[in-house]
Phi, psi and omega in degrees: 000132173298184180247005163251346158292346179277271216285001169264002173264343173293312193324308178288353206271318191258338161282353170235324149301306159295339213270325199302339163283347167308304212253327159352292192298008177240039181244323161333318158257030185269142187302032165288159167284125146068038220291293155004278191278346160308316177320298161322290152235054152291255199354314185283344177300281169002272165327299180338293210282338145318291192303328180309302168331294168301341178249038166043049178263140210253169194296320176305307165297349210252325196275329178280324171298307131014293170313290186294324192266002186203358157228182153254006206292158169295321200219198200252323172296351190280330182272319163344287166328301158344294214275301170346284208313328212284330204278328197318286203315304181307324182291308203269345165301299184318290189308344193263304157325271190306344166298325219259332165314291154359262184314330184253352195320318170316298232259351178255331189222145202264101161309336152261310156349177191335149176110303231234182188300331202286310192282343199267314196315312170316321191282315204262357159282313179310312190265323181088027173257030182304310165326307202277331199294303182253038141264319168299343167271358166305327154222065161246157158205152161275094179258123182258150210221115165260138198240157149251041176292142183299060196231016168243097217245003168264104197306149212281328181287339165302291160010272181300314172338264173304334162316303211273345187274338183283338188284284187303305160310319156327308184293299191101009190266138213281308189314297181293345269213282178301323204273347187292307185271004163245351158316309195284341165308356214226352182248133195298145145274336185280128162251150196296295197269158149281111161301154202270178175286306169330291179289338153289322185289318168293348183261015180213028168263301187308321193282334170310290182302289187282335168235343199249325205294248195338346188274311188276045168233278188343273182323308186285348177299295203283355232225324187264345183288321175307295187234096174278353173263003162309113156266139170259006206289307252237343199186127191256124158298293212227125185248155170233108172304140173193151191247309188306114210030048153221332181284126186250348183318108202043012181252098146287014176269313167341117181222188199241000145255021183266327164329267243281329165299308177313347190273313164331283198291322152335335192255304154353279178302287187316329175297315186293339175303317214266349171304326193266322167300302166353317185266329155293307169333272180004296072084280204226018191230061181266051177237145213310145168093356183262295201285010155276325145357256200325332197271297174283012176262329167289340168318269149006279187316299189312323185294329191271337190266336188222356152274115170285152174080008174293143173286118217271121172216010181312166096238156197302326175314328190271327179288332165282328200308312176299324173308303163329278215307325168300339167277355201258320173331292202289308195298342176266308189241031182228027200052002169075024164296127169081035177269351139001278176276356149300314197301312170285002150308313190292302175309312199270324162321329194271321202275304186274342151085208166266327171315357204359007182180150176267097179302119171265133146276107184244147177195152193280137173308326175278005142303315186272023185253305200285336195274352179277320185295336177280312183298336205299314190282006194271295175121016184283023196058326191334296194229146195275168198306307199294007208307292193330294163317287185320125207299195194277338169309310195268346195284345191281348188293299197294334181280344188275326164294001202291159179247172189285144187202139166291066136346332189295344183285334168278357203265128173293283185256162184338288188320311200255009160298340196280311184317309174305326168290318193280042174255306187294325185298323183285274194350266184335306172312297180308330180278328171298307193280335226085179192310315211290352171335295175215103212200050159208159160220128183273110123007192086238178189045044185277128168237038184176149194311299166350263174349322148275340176279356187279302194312302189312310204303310172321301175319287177338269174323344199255008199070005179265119156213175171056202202305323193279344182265074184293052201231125142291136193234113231208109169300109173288087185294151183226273203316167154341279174308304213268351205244325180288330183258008175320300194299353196263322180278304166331300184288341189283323182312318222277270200332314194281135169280307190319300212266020142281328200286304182296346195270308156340292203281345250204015187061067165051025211240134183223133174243112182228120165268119163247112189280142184262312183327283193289357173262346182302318207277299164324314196237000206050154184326335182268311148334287175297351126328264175338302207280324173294324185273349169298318197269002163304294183293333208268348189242044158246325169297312185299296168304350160298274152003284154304005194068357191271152143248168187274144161226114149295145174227133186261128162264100159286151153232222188259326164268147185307333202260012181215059163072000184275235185059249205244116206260305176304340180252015103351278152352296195298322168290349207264161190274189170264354122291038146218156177268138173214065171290326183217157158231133188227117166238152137269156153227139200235178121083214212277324217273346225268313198284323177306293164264353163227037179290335180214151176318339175286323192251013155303303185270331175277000167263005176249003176291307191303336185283315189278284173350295195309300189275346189266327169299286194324330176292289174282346161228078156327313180265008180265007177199085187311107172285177209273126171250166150044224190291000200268306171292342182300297211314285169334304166268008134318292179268351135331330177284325198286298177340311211292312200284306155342286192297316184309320184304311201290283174345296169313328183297118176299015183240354209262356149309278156351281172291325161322297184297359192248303211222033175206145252226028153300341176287318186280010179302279178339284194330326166327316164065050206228352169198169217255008183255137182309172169255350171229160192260130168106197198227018181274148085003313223252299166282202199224135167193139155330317189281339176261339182301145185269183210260008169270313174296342193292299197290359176255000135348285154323299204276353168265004189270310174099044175207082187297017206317359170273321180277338155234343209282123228122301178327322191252314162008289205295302188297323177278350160303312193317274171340318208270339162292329164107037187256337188339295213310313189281323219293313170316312186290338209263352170287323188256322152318274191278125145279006156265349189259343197245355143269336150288336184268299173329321188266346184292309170326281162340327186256350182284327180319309172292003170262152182211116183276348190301314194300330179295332210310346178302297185332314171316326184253021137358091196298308194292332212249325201322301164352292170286302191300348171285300198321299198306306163318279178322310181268022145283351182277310174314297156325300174289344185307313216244298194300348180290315174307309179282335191252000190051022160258180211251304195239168182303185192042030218260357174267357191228062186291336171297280178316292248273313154277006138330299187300303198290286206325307140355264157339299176301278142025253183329314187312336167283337164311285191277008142301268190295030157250325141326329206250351152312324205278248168000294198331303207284338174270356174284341194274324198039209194274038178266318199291165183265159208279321167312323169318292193303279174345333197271306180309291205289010164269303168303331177294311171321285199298321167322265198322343198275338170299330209271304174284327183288327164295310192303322207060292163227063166259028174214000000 
């Protein structure tokens, strides 16, 4: 271990660990029934349940010993009761914990160091490369995507909790501390409802406003103080994405007036954001020929933010332009005092615009299938009666001619009238926000030229075309399949002159989303890896080819088996054959509070992204990409992965079991995000194939058998072995940063896994089966990445996560006890059990996840 990896792990050992037992012992006086004994045994549960493990004992035996040996309760609803209390306490541990993380972040990760803007600046005054610095920067940009994937289980007032208790811990003051942590006592974690698309959006609204606003004044500050001829007016280094009430892709609560309200409030926030800086300017710019500007420019704000029914008559143009003149005021006759922060005003207007964040509108290609097949049948002209029949060629002919026409009267169902509007909701947006408001539409399931050419029609009918269609239009490739046959749809899409003519106009840039979530669940981790970096390259050649460039934009999620983990060096690997004009991820859920909950780990990961990609551009030769035998090898073993994982896919009992031992039927109940968990609108069965892919990896991940995240791996390497290939996989190992962060985040998912608790499951008559497949190859696996990377345990290049990681875990483990044994409870009473019981397990089962993920940070 190095010696700034030694002293950030004493940091964490004593700024997050001692202290988390310090201030632990101050749950004690927290307003709970009987809060005392609880305290007490959740510990003895604890101890239990270590020890329980080890004598290979299942959850059901370690919680009825539990029972017999430290209570008395009488009757079975009391230990129930018992067990709440155990989780209420266990949920507010977490929180305290990640406050506590918070709160120590400076002092654990070195903010000028490897990474980050300070080190990339340095490098590029050292090497003389300042020319190439702000030529890659005329178009590079880093755009972070905000999702409302359901992976977020803290309610916005826990939120506000942990900001201000990470606030109190900074200080060190005990009084606020205490009084904080009985706020949380006192506060539901269970939200009554499903939250609406709306009310997500305002909850990723608040990180805007308190965190991405001040980080990206930072970043871009710290960045014109260096290279003050760097322009940013013209290319924002940093954009902000956003899903919550534009993606309808299975959410029929979306709606084209929640689009439109969302746009409202985005537009909302930011003014009030640049009202306030306006009003600190003040503040401090009390100098003659200044604060009357400065007075009718806060007017102005106030008008738009807080009168209703003001007529909108703001632009950012204007705004700066009063901004300039005030600074050219100061710089002459004031000493250019406090122009620093004129300067950062100026920045963060140019990077959020009137829009702060770009509304995507996303929809499953078979929602723009059902809306042509209705119009076709309404017998209105629009499209002929046979269109459904008719190959794909004349129907992309008849969609690139269609004319604008009112539809919605032809239209059957809800979902696909909504669609059809939301071409008048992009008009609109655009005239309010600017282009950049709303200026993208995501595909999903796209397999065919058809498919992109369905949207262009949608514009058509909507009145939009030619020169007026300020719109991108962008295929999500997922699946396997779809990702092989992305470059064959791509060159045919090329080929049409019309959607060449639109790609002209759009600056010569084609934008393709590749999801990582359906191909993990699909093709398993090495294979859904592998398959997102091939069709990267082959369709940056192709789009190459064609005069265009390519922009990826990753659907990352939070966790490795949905693109996550450590992203940025990921980033860092990819070569000059694949394009990295930008780097565009989502981030969602728990990764959103994690790495970008406070301004400090906001910048330095997003300092860490802009690094990743501005190296790669200017130190070419530091991460050689993989060629010749160095990809055969990858997909060679990338296949062994895909076969392996297909077999576990393949069982016909492996539906079941999710649904049986892992705590997914009770996944809605949560009530933690507005979109269903499963796509179409039955119910009433189960199939692997309609679940969507988040709940599917957070299954996995309260079960503590994180099977998205390795499973394949160790197969694939010892087929390797048995071929005679180890040696290079070792040298490519040593080589490539891709290879060696892809096996690092594999590591990272096996760390959150833990089989002892599942372990009962082996003598299983229905079930036992998958969990030996399942068991075995995580044994395999870390058996051989230990071998391959020649260290004793896992994670052993990330000792900070790592102990994290364990500390966590620990935390938890009494959690995803009793959500087992909750579990168990329930298929043993089967419908014999009385319906009050059976609710009371399936409420503990529920509540149980929200600690159990909410620990993981990004397991879901």
């Amino acid at each position: 271990m190095d010696v700034v990896s030694s002293q950030s792990v004493q940091h964490f050992k004593n700024d997050v660990g001692t202290r988390f037992q310090l201030y632990n012992s101050l749950f004690t006086s927290l307003p709970f029934n009987r809060i005392e004994k609880t305290g007490i045994l959740l510990s003895l549960l604890s101890n239990m349940c270590e020890e329980g493990y080890e004598k290979a004992l299942s959850p059901v035996e370690i919680v009825d010993d539990f029972f017999n040996r430290h209570t008395s309760y009488p009757s079975t609803k009391a230990q129930v009761d018992l067990l709440f209390r155990l989780v209420q306490y266990i949920e507010r541990q977490v929180v305290l914990f990640d406050a506590l993380e918070d709160a120590s972040y400076k002092n654990i990760n070195d903010l000028s160091g490897a990474g980050t803007l300070k080190q990339l600046m340095s490098e590029v005054v050292q090497n003389n490369k300042e020319a190439d610095f702000e030529q890659v920067l005329k178009d590079f940009c880093v755009r972070l995507v905000l999702t409302a994937h359901p992976t977020q289980f803290y309610p916005g007032s826990v939120l506000g909790i942990i900001r201000d208790l990470s606030s109190a811990l900074i200080k060190n003051d005990a009084s606020e501390i205490n009084v904080l942590l009985q706020q949380l006592g006192k506060t539901p974690f269970l939200k009554k409802k499903k939250p609406t698309p709306y009310d997500e959006a305002v909850s990723l609204i608040w990180y805007l406003e308190n965190v991405f606003y001040p980080a990206a004044g930072r970043i871009v500050g710290a960045l014109k103080n260096q290279f003050p001829q760097i322009d940013t007016a013209k290319h924002a280094l940093l954009k902000m994405g956003f899903w919550p009430g534009g993606d309808r892709d299975g959410n029929p609560f979306v709606t084209t007036d929640t689009t439109l309200q969302v746009a409202g409030a985005l537009r909302g926030a930011i003014l009030k954001c640049y009202y306030l800086d306006v009003r600190r300017l003040r503040r401090r710019l009390t100098f003659q020929g200044i604060e009357e500007k400065l007075t009718e420019l806060e007017q102005q704000l106030y008008d738009e933010v807080f009168v209703p029914g003001y007529e909108s008559k703001i632009r950012t143009g204007a705004i700066i332009e009063t901004l300039e003149a005030i600074k050219v005021i100061v710089n002459e006759n004031h000493n250019g005092l406090f122009v620093p922060k004129i300067q950062n005003l100026i920045n963060k207007i140019e990077i959020f615009g009137l829009h702060f964040a770009s509304l995507d509108i996303r929809q499953d290609s078979s929602i723009h299938e059902k809306l042509y097949s209705q119009i076709a049948a309404s017998g209105a002209g629009v499209l002929p009666e046979g269109y459904d029949q008719l190959p794909d060629k004349q129907k992309i002919a008849l969609l690139l001619e269609l004319p604008k026409a009112d539809v919605a009267s032809f239209l059957k169902d809800d979902v696909v009238k909504d669609t059809a509007q939301v071409v008048d909701a992009v008009r609109a947006i655009q005239a309010a926000n600017g282009e950049e408001g709303c200026n993208r539409y995501i595909i999903s399931h796209c397999t065919s030229v058809l498919n992109i050419i369905e949207v262009v029609g949608l514009f058509r009918l909507g009145g939009i075309s030619g020169e007026a269609l300020n719109v991108d239009v962008v295929p999500l490739f997922e699946t396997i399949e779809d990702l092989q046959n992305a470059g064959t749809i791509m060159k045919d899409l090329y080929s049409i002159p019309a959607y060449k003519e639109h790609l002209l106009r759009r600056g010569k840039t084609q934008t393709i989303m590749v999801g990582f979530s359906d191909g993990t669940k699909d093709g398993g981790y090495l294979m859904a890896n592998w398959g997102i970096y091939r069709a990267k390259e082959e369709l940056t050649r192709i789009t190459r080819q064609y005069g265009f460039d390519v922009i990826f934009f990753d659907g990352r999620g939070g966790p490795p088996s949905r693109g996550g983990g450590k992203t940025h060096k990921f980033y860092a690997s990819m070569g000059s054959h694949i394009s990295n004009k930008e780097i565009q991820l989502t981030i969602q859920g728990q990764t959103v509070s994690a790495n970008f909950g406070i301004i400090e780990s906001a910048q330095f990961n997003l300092e860490q992204l802009i690094n990743a990609g501005v190296s790669n551009s200017l130190f070419t030769d530091r991460y050689p990409p993989l060629s010749g035998k160095k990809e055969e090898l990858m997909q060679e073993l990338a296949s062994y992965g895909f076969d392996a994982y297909l077999k576990l896919k393949e069982h016909p009992q492996l539906a079941n079991y999710l649904y049986e031992m892992s705590p997914l039927r009770f996944y809605n109940e949560t009530n933690i995000g507005s979109r269903p968990a499963k796509r179409g609108q039955s119910q009433s069965s189960f199939s692997l194939g309609d679940l969507r892919a988040i709940p599917f990896a957070g299954a996995w991940s309260q079960l503590k058998q994180n099977v998205p995240g390795f499973y394949g791996v160790g197969t694939a390497l010892k087929k390797m072995e048995y071929i005679g290939r180890f040696e290079e996989l070792k040298k490519l190992y040593k080589e490539s940063l891709y290879f060696k962060t892809l096996l690092d985040n594999c590591e990272m998912a096996m760390s959150k896994s833990y089989f002892p608790i599942t372990a009962y499951i082996e003598k299983d008559e229905q079930f036992g089966e998958i969990w030996k497949m399942i068991y075995d190859e995580y044994m395999l696996t870390k058996e051989y990445l230990l071998k391959l990377s020649g260290h004793d345990t896992l994670m052993a290049s990330y000792p900070v996560d790592k102990l994290s990681i364990r500390m966590r875990e620990r935390i938890v483990k009494p959690l995803v006890t009793i959500q087992q044994y909750a579990l168990v409870k329930l298929r043993e009473g089967g419908d014999e059990m009385e319906e009050p019981l059976r609710d009371a397990y399936g409420k503990l089962v529920m509540r149980c996840s929200f600690g159990i993920i909410n620990a993981g940070r990004n397991s879901a």
